[in-house]
C-alpha positions in Angstrom: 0.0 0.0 0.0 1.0 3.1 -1.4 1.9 6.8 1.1 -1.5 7.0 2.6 -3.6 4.5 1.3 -4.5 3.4 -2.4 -1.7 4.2 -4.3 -1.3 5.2 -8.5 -0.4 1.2 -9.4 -3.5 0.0 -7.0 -3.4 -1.1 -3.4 0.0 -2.5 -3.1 1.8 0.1 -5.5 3.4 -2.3 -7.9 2.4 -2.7 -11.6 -0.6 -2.1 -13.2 -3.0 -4.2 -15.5 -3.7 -3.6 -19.1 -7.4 -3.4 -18.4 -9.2 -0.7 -16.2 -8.8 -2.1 -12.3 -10.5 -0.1 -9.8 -7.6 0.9 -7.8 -6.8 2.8 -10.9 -10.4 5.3 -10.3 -9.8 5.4 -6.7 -6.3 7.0 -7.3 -7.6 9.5 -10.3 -10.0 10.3 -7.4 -8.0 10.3 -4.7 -5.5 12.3 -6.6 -7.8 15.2 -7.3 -8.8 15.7 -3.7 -12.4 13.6 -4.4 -11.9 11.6 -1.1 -15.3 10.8 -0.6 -16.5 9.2 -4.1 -12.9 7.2 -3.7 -14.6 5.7 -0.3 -17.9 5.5 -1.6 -16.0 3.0 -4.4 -14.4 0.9 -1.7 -17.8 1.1 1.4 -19.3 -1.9 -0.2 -15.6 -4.7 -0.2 -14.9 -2.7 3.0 -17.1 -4.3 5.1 -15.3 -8.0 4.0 -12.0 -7.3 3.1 -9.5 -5.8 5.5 -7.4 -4.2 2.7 -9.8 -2.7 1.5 -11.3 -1.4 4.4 -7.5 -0.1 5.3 -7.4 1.4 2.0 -10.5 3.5 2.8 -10.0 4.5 6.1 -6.2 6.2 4.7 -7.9 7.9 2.2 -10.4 9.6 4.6 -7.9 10.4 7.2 -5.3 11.9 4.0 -8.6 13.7 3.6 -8.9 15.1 7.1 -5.4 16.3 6.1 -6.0 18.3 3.4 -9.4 19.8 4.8 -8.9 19.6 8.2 -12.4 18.7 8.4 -14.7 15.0 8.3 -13.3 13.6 11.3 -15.8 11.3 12.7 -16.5 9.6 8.8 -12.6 8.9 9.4 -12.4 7.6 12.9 -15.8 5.4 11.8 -13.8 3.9 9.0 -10.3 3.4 10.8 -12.8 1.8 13.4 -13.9 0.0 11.0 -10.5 -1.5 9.4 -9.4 -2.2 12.9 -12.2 -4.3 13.3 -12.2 -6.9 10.3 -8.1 -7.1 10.2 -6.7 -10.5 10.5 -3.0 -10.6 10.1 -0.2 -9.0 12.5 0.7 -6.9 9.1 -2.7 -5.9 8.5 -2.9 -4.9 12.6 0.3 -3.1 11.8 -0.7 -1.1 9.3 -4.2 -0.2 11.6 -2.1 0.6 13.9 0.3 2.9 11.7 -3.2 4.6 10.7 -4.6 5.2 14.4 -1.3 7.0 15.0 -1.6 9.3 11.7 -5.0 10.3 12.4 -4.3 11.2 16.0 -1.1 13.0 14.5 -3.5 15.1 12.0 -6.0 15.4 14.5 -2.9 17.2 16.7 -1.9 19.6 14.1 -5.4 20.1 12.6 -8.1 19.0 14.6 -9.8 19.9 18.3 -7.4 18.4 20.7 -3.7 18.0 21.2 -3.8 13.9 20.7 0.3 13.3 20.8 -0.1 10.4 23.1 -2.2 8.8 21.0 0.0 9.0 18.1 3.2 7.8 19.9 1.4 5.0 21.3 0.0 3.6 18.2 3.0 3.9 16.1 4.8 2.1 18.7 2.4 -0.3 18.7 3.1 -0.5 14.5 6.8 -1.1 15.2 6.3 -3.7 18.1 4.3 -5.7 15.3 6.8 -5.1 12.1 9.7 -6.8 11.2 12.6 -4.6 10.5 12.6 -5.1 6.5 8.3 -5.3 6.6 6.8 -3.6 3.9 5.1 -1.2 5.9 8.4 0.2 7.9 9.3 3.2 5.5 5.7 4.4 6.2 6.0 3.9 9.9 9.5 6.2 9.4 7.7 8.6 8.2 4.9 9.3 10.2 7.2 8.7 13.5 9.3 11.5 12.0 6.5 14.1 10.9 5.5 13.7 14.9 9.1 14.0 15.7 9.0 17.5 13.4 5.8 18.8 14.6 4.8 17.9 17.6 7.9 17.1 19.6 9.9 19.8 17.9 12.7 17.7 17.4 14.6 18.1 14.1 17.4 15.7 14.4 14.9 12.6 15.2 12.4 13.7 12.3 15.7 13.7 10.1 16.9 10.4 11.1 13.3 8.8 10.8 12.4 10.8 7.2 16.2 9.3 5.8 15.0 6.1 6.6 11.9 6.1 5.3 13.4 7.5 1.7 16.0 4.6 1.2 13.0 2.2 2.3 10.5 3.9 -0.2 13.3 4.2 -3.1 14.2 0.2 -2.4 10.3 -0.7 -2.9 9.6 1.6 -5.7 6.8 4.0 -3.5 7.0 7.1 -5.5 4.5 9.1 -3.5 6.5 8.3 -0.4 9.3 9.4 -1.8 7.5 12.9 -2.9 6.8 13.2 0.7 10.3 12.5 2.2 12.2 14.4 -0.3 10.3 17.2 0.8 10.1 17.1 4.3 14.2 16.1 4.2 14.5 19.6 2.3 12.7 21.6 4.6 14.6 20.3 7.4 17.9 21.4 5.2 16.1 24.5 4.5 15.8 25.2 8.4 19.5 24.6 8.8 20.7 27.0 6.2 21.0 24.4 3.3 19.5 26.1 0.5 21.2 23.8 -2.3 19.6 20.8 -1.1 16.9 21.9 0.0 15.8 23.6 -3.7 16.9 19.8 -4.9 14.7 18.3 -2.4 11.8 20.3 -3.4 12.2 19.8 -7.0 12.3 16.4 -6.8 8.8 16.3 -4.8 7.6 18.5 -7.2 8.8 16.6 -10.5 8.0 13.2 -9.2 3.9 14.4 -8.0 3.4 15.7 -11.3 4.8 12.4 -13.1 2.5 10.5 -10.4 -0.4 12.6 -11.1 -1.1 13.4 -7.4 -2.9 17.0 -8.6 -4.0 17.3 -4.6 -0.4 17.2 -3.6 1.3 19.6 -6.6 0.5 23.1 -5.4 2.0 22.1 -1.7 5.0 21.4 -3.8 4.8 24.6 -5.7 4.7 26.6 -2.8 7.5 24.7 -0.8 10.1 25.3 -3.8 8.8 29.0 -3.9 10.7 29.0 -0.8 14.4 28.6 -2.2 13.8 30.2 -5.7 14.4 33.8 -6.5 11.3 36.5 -6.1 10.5 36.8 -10.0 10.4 32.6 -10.1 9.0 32.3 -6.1 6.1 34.5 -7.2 5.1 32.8 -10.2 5.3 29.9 -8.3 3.0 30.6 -5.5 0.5 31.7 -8.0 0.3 28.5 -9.9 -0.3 26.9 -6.5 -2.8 29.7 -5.9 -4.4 28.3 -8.8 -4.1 25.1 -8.3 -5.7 25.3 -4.8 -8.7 27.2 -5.7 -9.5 24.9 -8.5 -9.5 22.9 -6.2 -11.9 24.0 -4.2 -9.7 25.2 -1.6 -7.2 22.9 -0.4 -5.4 22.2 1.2 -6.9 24.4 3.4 -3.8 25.3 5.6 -2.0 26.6 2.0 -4.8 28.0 1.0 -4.7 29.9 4.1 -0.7 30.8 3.5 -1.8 31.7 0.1 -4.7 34.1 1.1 -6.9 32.4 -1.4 -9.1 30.6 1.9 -12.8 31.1 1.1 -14.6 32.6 4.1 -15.0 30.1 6.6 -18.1 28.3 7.1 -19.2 26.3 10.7 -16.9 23.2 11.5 -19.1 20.1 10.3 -17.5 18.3 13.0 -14.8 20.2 14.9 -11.9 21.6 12.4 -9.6 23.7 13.8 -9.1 27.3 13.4 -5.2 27.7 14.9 -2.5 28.1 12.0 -0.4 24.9 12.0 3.8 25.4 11.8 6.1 23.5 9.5 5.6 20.9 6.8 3.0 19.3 8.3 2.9 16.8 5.3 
């Protein structure tokens, strides 16, 4: 399984079939930020089959990343997953889920739930074999708690590193977008500016070769950062662009951006405070 859920080659992100598969609609979906007609596709295997359910419940907590909003529809599903799985892996990677949706629940959501998260990607490593499949996604997520929550740059770097040679050993593209950028902001914050414009490009140019649409404009801005004003500025206004043809997210850049649509009543308790950092 793919960086948070179904990935662009199907549920376990290698290869894809001559023929039409489904995994191929949920990740056009997922990919253009339409989170809940991606569920809807996978509600009905859900109930039955534990990957599936897995697969669903990721791509509505990636969603409560990007809105900040639909919380309980994501804690129903990760409910949900935890409840049909069978195998240690499969409790592994419900595990690795509970603690991102406690860690996007911390930096987005109503409560500070940092115990939460710790806990239940402890739990993920207790049940993984060092060389598991799912360990370069456990890196990550340990390290973007590492980065944001506990403040501590020189863990998140040492978890993030891990988690790109594990993701560039099993081919996870999308992983690798993610790690490249978060490795470049940390370089960015220590005064590399060299690798962290590499870093960024390389998110950038491998989302747009993936297709992740959702996940481009994030990228845009984050290279914005290293470039020079006259190429920074036209940066941030194709993610500007991006965003609100989008329909405004991710919220938190749109926000940065100042292209936020007045905000409406939390449908079920988003948060209003700014978050800090590269929060994915």
């Amino acid at each position: 399984m793919s960086e948070h859920g179904w990935g662009p080659n199907g549920p376990n992100g290698r290869g894809r079939a001559e023929a039409e598969e489904p995994g191929d609609t949920v990740w056009r979906l997922r990919s253009r930020g339409c989170w809940q007609e991606a569920a809807e596709l996978l509600r009905p295997a859900a109930e039955q089959d534990p990957t599936t359910a897995l697969a669903r419940a990721e791509l509505l907590i990636e969603q409560c990343l990007f809105t900040a909003a639909q919380w309980t529809q994501a804690e129903q599903a990760l409910r949900l997953a935890e409840a049909v799985v069978t195998s240690t892996e499969q409790r592994a990677a419900a595990s690795c889920a509970r603690g991102f949706l406690a860690y996007v629940a911390s930096v987005l959501g109503p409560r500070d739930r940092l115990d939460e998260a710790q806990a239940a990607l402890g739990r993920t490593s207790a049940l993984l074999p060092p060389d598991a499949p799912g360990r370069p996604l456990l890196d990550f997520r340990r390290g973007l708690v590492a980065e944001n929550l506990l403040r501590d740059r020189s863990a998140a770097w040492i978890a993030y590193r891990r988690a790109h040679d594990g993701a560039g050993e099993r081919g996870d593209e999308l992983l690798r977008s993610y790690t490249w950028r978060h490795l470049a902001a940390l370089a960015l914050a220590r005064g590399d500016r060299g690798n962290a414009r590499e870093g960024f490009d390389a998110s950038l140019r491998l989302r747009e070769q993936l297709g992740f649409t959702v996940g481009v404009a994030p990228a845009l801005a984050a290279l914005a950062e290293v470039s020079e004003p006259a190429e920074a500025a036209r940066l941030r206004a194709e993610a500007a662009r991006l965003v609100h043809a989008l329909g405004g997210v991710p919220v938190w850049l749109a926000r940065q951006l100042g292209t936020a649509r007045a905000p409406g009543p939390p449908p079920d308790g988003r948060s209003t405070r700014e978050p800090r950092g590269t929060i994915s």
